[in-house]
C-alpha positions in Angstrom: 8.0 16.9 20.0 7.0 20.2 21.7 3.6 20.7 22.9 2.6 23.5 20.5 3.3 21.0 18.0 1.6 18.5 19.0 -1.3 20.5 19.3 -1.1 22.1 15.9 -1.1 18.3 14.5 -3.8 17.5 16.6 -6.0 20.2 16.0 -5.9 19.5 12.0 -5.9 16.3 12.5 -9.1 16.1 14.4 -10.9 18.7 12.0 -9.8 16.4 8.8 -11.2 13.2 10.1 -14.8 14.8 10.2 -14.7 16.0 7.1 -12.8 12.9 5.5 -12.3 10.1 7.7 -9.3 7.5 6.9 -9.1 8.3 3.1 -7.6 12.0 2.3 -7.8 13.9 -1.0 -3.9 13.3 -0.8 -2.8 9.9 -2.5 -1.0 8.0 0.8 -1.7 10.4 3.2 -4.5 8.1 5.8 -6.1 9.6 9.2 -6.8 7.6 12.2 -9.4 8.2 14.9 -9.8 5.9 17.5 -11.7 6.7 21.0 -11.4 3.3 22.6 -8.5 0.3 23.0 -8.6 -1.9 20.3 -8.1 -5.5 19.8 -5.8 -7.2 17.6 -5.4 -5.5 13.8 -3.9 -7.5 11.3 -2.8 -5.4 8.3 0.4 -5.2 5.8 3.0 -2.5 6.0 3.9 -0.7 3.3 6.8 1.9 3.3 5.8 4.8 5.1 5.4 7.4 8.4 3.4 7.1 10.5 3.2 9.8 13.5 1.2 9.8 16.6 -0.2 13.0 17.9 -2.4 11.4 20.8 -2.8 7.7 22.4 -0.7 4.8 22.2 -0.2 2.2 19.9 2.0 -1.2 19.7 2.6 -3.2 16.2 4.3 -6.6 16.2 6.5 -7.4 13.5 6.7 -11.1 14.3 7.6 -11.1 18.4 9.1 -7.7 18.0 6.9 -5.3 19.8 7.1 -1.6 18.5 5.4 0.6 20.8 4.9 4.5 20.2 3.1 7.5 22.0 2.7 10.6 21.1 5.2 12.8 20.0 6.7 9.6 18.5 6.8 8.1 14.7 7.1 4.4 13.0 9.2 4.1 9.9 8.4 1.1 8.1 10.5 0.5 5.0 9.3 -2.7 3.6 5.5 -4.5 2.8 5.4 -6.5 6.0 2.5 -8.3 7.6 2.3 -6.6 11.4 -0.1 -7.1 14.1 -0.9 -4.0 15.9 -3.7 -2.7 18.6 -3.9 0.8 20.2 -3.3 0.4 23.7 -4.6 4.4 24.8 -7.5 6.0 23.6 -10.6 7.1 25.2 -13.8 9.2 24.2 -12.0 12.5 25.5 -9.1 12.1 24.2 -8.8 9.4 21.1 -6.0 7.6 19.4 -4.8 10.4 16.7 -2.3 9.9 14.2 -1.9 9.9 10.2 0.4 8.0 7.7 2.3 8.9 4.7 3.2 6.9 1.8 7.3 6.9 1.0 8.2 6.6 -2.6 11.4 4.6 -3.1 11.8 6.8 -6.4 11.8 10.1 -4.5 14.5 8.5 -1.9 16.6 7.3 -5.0 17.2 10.7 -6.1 17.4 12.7 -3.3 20.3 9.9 -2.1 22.1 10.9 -5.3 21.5 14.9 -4.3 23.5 13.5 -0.8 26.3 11.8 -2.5 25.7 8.8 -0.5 25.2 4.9 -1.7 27.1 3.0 0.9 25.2 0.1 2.1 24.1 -0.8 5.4 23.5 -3.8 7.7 20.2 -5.2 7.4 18.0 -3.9 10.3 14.1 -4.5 11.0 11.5 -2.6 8.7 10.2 -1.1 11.4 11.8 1.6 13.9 10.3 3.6 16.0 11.9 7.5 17.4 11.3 10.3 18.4 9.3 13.2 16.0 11.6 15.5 15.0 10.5 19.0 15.0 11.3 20.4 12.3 9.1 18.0 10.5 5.9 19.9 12.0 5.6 22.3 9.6 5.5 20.7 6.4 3.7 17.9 7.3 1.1 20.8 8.9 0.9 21.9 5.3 0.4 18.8 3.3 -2.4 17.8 6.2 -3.9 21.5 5.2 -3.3 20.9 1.7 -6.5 18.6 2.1 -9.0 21.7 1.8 -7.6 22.9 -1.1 -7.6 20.6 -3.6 -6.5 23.1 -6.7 -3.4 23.1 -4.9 -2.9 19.3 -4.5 -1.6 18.5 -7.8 1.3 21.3 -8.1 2.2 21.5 -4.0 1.7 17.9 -2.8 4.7 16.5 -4.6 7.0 19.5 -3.5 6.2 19.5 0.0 6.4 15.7 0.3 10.0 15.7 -1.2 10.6 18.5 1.2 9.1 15.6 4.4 11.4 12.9 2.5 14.6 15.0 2.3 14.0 15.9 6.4 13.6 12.6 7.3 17.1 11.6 5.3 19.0 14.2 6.6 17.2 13.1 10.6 17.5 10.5 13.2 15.7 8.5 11.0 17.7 8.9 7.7 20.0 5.6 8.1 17.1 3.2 8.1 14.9 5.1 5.3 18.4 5.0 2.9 17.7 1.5 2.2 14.8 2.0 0.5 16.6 4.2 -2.1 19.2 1.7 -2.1 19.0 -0.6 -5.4 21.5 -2.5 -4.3 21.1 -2.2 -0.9 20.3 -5.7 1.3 17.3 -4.0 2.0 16.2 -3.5 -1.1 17.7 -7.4 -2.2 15.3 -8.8 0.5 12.6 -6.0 -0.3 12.6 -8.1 -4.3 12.0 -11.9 -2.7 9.2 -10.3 -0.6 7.6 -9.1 -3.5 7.7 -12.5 -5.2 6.1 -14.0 -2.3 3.4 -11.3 -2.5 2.8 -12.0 -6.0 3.0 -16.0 -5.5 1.8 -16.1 -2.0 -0.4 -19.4 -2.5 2.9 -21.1 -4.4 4.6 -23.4 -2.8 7.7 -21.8 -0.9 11.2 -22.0 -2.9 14.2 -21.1 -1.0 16.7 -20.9 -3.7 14.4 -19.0 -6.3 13.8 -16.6 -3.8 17.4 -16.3 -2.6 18.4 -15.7 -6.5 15.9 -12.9 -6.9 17.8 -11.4 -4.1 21.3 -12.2 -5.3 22.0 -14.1 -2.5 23.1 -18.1 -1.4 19.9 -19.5 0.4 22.1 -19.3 4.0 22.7 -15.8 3.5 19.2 -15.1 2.0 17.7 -16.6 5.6 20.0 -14.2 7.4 19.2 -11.4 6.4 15.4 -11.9 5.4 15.5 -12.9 9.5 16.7 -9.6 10.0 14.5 -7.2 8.0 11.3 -9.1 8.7 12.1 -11.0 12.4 10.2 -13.9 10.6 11.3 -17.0 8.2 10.1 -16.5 4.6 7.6 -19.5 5.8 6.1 -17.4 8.4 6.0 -14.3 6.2 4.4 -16.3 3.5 1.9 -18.1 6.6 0.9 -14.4 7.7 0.1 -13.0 4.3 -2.1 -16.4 3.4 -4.3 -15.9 6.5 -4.8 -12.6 5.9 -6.0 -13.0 2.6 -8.0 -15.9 3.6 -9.9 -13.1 6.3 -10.4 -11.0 3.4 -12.1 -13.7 1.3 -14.2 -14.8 4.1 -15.6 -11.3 4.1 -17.9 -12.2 1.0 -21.1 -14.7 2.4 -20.7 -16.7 0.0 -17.2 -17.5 1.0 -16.4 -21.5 1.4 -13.9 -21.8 4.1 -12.5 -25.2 2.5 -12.7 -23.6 -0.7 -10.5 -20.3 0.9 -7.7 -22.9 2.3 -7.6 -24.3 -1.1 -7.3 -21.0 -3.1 -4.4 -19.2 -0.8 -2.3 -22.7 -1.0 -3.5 -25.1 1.9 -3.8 -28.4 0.9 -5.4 -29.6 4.4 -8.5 -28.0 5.5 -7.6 -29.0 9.0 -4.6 -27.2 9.1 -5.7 -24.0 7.2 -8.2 -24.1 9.9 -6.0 -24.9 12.6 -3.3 -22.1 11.9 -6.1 -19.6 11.0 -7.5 -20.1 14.6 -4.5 -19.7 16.3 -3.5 -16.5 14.1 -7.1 -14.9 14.3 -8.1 -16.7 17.7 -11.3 -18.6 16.4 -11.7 -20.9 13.6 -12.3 -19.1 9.7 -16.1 -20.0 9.5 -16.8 -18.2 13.1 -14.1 -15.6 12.4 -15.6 -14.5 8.6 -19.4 -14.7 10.1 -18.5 -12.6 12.9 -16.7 -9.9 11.0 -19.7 -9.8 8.6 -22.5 -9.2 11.5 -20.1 -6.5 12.6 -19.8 -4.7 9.4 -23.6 -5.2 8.5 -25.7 -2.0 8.4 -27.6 -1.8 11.2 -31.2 -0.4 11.4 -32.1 0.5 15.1 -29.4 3.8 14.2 
């Protein structure tokens, strides 16, 4: 990405996160401001782009490290459970960058507007590249879209067709295709990870999940492996903990209680594997992230 580009990014960037913060007018469309390193973040993928205009950031997808600077983009194309921190970002100059929602739909028909359905290997759901530049402009006008809400409605959904046909027809293109792809292995995995979602505290079932994706259970592992870098055990592990931090948020929140409702049968081990995922055991963890969220009155 060229410097003026950068800049322009920057520039609205910056101005929108005063006014707004993380949430925009625009449905998908999320700012980040960051002016010091950060520790861990766990958080859940969805499909989208997210684009760096200043700082550094890495997310692990299982041990996969992606790491991206600015002037550089993530695609992810499938809900996964990462773990991220921004590595650059200082008072002067903080962490910049926004995200924007990809709609499967919109990719389905503007595949058919290509003419192309072939399938493709499985690959990770995330990849990182390079910006390409001739995304700067319309993303500059969906960002400026934000002041203007009277427009939002009619413009939003053109311009971010216009993003989502660009990023086809880029470097990027091969990986976003299979998330238009019905049929696609992608999109066959992208199915049992939505029953996990939606049964998360289940017990696991291998061959129920590998027939929602049309696939023998060996195959099934394969290429769930390959999307995600994780078993569907780990996946499922990840998605449990993280909803067993978001129930701790509340103070009345049993920690026992939490192992039990997300599918832990063993308090022990719910609060053994949520110490080594979150790095101190659920009770300390959920108290501390309530103190740190409480509002404070020497402001």
């Amino acid at each position: 990405m060229e410097n003026d580009d950068l800049a322009r990014l920057r520039d609205v960037i910056a101005r929108l996160w005063q006014r707004y913060g993380r949430e925009t007018p625009i449905d998908g469309l999320h700012l980040t401001s960051v002016s010091v390193p950060t520790g861990p973040i766990h958080a859940v993928y969805r499909p989208s782009l997210c684009v760096v205009v200043q700082g550094a950031k890495t997310s692990m997808l299982g041990d996969r490290a992606f790491r991206y600077d600015e002037g550089k983009c993530l695609i992810a194309s499938m809900e996964v459970p990462i773990r991220a921190e921004i590595t650059r970002a200082t008072a002067e100059r903080p962490y910049l960058a926004f995200s924007l929602a990809l709609d499967p739909a919109t990719i389905s028909e503007l595949l058919l507007e290509l003419g192309e359905a072939e399938d493709i290997p499985a690959h990770p759901a995330l990849a990182v590249h390079e910006f390409a530049t001739e995304l700067t402009d319309p993303l500059y006008r969906l960002l400026d879209l934000c002041d203007r809400p009277r427009d939002i409605a009619i413009l939003s959904p053109l311009i971010r067709r216009e993003i989502t046909w660009l990023l086809l027809n880029g470097p990027m293109g091969r990986v976003l295709r299979q998330i238009g792809l019905a049929g696609s292995h992608m999109a066959r995995i992208g199915r049992s990870i939505a029953r996990i979602r939606e049964r998360f505290a289940d017990q696991l079932n291998i061959q129920q999940l590998a027939d929602v994706a049309g696939m023998s259970p060996a195959t099934f592992h394969r290429h769930f492996k390959a999307v995600t870098t994780m078993t569907p055990v780990q996946y499922q592990k990840q998605l449990r903990l993280q909803e067993a931090r978001r129930l701790l948020l509340a103070d009345t929140a049993d920690v026992a209680r939490v192992g039990y409702a997300i599918g832990y049968e063993s308090p022990s081990q719910f609060s053994r594997e949520y110490r080594r995922m979150f790095g101190a055991p659920p009770g300390r963890d959920g108290a501390a992230i309530r103190r740190d969220l409480a509002p404070r009155n020497d402001l």
